[in-house]
Every structure is written in C-alpha cells, then in structure tokens.
N, C-alpha and C positions, 0 to 999 in steps of 0.2 A: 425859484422860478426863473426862468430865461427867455426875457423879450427883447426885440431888436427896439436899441435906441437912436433916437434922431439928433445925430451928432451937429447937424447945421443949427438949434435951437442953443443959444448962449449957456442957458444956465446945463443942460447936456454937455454941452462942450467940457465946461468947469469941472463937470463932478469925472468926466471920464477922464479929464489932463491930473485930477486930484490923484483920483487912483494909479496912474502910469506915473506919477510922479513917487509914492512913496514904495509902488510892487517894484518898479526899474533902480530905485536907489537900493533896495536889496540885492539886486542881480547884480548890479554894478561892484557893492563889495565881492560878492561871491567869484565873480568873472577877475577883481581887482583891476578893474578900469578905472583907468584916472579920468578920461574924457569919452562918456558913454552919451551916443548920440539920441540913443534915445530918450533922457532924459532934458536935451534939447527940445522936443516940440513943444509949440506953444499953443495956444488956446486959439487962433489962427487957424495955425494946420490942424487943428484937427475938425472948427467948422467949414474948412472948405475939403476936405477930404473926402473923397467919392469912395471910399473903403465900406462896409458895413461894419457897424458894430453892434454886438450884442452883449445885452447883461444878466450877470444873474443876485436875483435880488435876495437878501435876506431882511424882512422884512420892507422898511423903507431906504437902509443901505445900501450902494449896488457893493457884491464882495467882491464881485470878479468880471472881468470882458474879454469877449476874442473880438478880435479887430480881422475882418477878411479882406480879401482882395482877388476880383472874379478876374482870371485870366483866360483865354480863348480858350483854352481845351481842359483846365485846371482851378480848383478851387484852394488859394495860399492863406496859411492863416500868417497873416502881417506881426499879430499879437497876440498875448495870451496874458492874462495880469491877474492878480488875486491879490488883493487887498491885505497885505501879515497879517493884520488881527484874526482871516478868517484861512490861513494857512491852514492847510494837513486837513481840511474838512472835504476833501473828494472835490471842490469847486473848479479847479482845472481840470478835472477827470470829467465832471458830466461836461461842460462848456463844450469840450473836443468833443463827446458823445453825441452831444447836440447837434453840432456842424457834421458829423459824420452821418448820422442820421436824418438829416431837413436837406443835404442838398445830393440831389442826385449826379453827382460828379465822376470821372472814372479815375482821375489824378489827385490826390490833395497833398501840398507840401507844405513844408517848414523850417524856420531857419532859429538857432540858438546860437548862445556858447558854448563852445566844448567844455568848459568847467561845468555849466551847469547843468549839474547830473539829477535832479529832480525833473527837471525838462527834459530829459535826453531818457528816459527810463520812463515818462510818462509817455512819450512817442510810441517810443519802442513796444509799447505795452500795447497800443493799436498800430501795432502791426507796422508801423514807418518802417523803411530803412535807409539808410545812412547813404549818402550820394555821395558826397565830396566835402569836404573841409579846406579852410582859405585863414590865410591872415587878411587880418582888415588892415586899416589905415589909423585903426585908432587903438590900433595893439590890442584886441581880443582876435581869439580863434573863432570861427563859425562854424558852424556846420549845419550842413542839408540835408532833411529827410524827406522822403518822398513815399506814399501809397498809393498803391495802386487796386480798387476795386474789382 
C-alpha cells in the first residue's frame, strides 16, 4: 500500500533517513562512490524538507519511498529507495506507477547514475527518456530523464 508520509513528525523523519541510508549505500557500491552525497542527509533535512514523500508499506515496514519535488510546470522525483530486503519485488515499479498516475503533471523527470542500470531501465520502461548526462563533483555520472505526457 502507498500513502504519503509526514516527513516533519520526528519519528517519520527516522524511519525515512533509515531507509535512504541502507537503499543509497547500495547505489553507492554500485555507482563506486567514495563520497555519495546522498547518503549525507540527515534527519534535519529531511524534517524540514518541503519535498513530498511517499511510502509503500509492507505490512508495518515502509519497503520503499519516492521523495518528489513539485516544480512550476513539472513533477521531479527527487528519490526513489527500496529497502534490499524487499529488492526485485516490483516496489520501485508500482511507487513510479503511483506518482504517474495520482499527479496530473505534463513533465515528470529524473535524475540517476549512469551505472545504475536497474534505475535507468526502470525509467525507460515508463517511457522516460534520456536528456543529458554531467559529471558531478563527487565523481559519478548522472543522467536525466524526462516524460512527457
């Protein structure tokens, strides 16, 4: 089940930095980042974060969240995280499904690593395509996908 959680509530905060803490240390190997900034946030930013975020629960678990971010003419997903224990079970697949389908948007984009080809093929699979790619600052590749409805 996928409901939007209230990231300004402390113990919210905790369990959503829990999970971007152990989903972004896998990317991080996978990407081979020595210094991946997003396992920088802290429990801080993410209750003062005016982002939305949603989860989807199994059971009392959350397994997975997309983290959005409404911009004037576009809907960005900031984040997208799945829990490994509940890897390869379609959970990133419905979360995108969800936001694709709840928000009436004409734009929606998003940003990966280029290594990371579970991400980059999960896009693709709704229709993203591929905008531009950049080095960062902290030595991965990125890249940008964008839909358009």
């Amino acid at each position: 089940m996928v409901i939007r959680i209230n990231n300004k509530k402390k113990e919210i905060a905790n369990q959503i930095r829990d999970v971007f803490q152990v989903s972004y240390a896998v990317e991080a190997k996978l990407l081979n980042a020595v210094d991946f900034p997003p396992l920088k946030r802290t429990k801080f930013q993410f209750l003062n974060s005016n982002t939305e975020f949603y989860a989807y629960y199994i059971n009392k678990d959350i397994a997975g969240i997309i983290e959005l971010d409404d911009n004037k003419d576009s809907k960005h997903i900031q984040s997208l995280v799945v829990h490994p224990k509940y890897f390869r079970k379609g959970i990133g697949r419905t979360l995108v499904q969800f936001v694709l389908d709840t928000y009436n948007t004409k734009i929606f984009t998003v940003e990966t690593g280029i290594d990371n080809h579970p991400a980059r093929q999960l896009y693709k699979s709704f229709g993203f395509e591929k905008q531009h790619q950049w080095n960062t600052n902290h030595g991965v590749i990125k890249v940008r996908f964008k839909k358009i409805n």
